[in-house]
LORO-298223 format. One record per residue (C-alpha): chain; x, y, z. Coordinates in steps of 0.25 Angstrom, whole numbers, plus 5000, padded with zeros to 4 digits. Layout:
BEGIN
@unit = A&c1 = X&c2 = Y&c3 = Z
...
END
This chain:
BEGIN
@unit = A&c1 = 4996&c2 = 5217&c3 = 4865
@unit = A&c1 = 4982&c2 = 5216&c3 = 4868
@unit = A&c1 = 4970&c2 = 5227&c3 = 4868
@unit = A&c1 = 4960&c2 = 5222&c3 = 4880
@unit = A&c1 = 4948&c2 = 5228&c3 = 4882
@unit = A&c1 = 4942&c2 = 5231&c3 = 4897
@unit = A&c1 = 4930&c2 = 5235&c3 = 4903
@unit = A&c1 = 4928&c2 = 5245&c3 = 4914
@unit = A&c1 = 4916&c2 = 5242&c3 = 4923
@unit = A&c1 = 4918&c2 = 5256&c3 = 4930
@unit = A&c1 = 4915&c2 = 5266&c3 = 4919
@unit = A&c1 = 4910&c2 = 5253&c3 = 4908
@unit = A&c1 = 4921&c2 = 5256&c3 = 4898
@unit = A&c1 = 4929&c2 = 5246&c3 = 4889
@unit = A&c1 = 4943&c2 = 5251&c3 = 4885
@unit = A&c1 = 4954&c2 = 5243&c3 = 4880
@unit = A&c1 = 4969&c2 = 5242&c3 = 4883
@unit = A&c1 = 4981&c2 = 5239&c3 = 4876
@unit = A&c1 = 4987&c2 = 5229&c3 = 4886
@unit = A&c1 = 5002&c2 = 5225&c3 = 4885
@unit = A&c1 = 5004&c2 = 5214&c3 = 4896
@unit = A&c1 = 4996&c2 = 5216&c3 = 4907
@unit = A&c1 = 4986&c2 = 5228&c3 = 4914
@unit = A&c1 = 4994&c2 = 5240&c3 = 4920
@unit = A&c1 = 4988&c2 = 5239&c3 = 4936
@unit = A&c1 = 4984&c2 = 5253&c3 = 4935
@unit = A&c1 = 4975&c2 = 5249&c3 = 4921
@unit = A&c1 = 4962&c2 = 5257&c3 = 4923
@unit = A&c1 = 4950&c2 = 5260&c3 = 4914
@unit = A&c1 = 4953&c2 = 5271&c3 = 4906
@unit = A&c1 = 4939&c2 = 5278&c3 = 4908
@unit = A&c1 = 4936&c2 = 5278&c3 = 4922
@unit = A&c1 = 4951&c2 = 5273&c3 = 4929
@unit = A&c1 = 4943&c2 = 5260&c3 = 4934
@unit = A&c1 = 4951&c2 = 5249&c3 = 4938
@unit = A&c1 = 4942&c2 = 5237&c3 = 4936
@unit = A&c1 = 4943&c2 = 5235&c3 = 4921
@unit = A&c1 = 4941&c2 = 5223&c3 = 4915
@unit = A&c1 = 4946&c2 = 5216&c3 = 4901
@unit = A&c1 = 4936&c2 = 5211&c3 = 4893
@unit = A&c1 = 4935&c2 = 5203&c3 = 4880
@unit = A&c1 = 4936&c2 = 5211&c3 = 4868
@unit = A&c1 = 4931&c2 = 5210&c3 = 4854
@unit = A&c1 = 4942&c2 = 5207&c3 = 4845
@unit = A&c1 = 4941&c2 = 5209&c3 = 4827
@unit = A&c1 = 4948&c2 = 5197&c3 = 4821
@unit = A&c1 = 4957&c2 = 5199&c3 = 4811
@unit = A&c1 = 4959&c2 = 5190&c3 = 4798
@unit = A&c1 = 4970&c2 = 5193&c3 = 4787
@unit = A&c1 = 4962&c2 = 5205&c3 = 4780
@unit = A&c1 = 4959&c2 = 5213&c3 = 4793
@unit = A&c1 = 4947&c2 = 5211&c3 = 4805
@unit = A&c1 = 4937&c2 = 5201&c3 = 4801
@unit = A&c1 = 4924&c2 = 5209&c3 = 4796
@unit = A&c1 = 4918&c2 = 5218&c3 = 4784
@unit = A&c1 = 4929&c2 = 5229&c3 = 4787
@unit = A&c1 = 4919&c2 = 5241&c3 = 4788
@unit = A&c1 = 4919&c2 = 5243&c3 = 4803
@unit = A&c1 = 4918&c2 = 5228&c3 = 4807
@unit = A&c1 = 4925&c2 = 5224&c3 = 4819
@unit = A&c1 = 4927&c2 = 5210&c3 = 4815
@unit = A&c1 = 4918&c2 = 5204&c3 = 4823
@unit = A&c1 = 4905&c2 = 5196&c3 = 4820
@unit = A&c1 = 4894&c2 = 5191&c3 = 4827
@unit = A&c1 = 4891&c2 = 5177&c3 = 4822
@unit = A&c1 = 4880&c2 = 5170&c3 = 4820
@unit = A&c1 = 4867&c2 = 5168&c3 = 4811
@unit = A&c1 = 4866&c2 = 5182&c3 = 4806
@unit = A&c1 = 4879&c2 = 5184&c3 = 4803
@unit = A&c1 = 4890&c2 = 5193&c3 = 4807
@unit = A&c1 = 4893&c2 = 5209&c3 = 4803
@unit = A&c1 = 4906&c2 = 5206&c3 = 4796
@unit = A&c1 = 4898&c2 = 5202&c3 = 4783
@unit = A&c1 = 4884&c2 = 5204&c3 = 4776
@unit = A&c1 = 4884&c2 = 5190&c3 = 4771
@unit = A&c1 = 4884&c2 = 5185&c3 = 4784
@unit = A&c1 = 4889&c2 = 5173&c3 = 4777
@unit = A&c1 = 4906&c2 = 5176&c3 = 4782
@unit = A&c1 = 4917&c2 = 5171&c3 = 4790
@unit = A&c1 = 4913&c2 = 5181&c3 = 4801
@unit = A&c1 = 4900&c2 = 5175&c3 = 4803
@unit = A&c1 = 4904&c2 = 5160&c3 = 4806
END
């Protein structure tokens, strides 16, 4: 049972949706009734065997790679950051 994420063009909102099978015809924004949402790609936390990848004090899980590290750690030296 998935959870997509959609965009509305006509009031610029993003709401997501429970979806079980495929969209009811009369699916609609839930702020301004548009009909012309869109799905878009979400964000997603992994999760490992203790819980979502991170620190655990408000991290979501997810990490910018790179040079200077990520915000999961402060040795910027972990798993995350590679």
């Amino acid at each position: 049972m998935p959870i997509l994420e959609f965009h509305c063009p006509s009031c610029d909102s993003r709401f997501e949706k429970l979806v079980l099978g495929s969209l009811p015809p009369d699916f609609a924004c839930p702020k301004c009734a548009g009909k012309e949402v869109r799905r878009v790609f979400s964000r997603f936390a992994a999760t490992g065997g203790g819980g979502a990848l991170g620190n655990g004090a408000g991290d979501s899980g997810t990490a910018s790679a790179g040079a200077s590290g990520c915000s999961a750690c402060s040795s910027r030296n972990c798993a995350s950051c590679h």
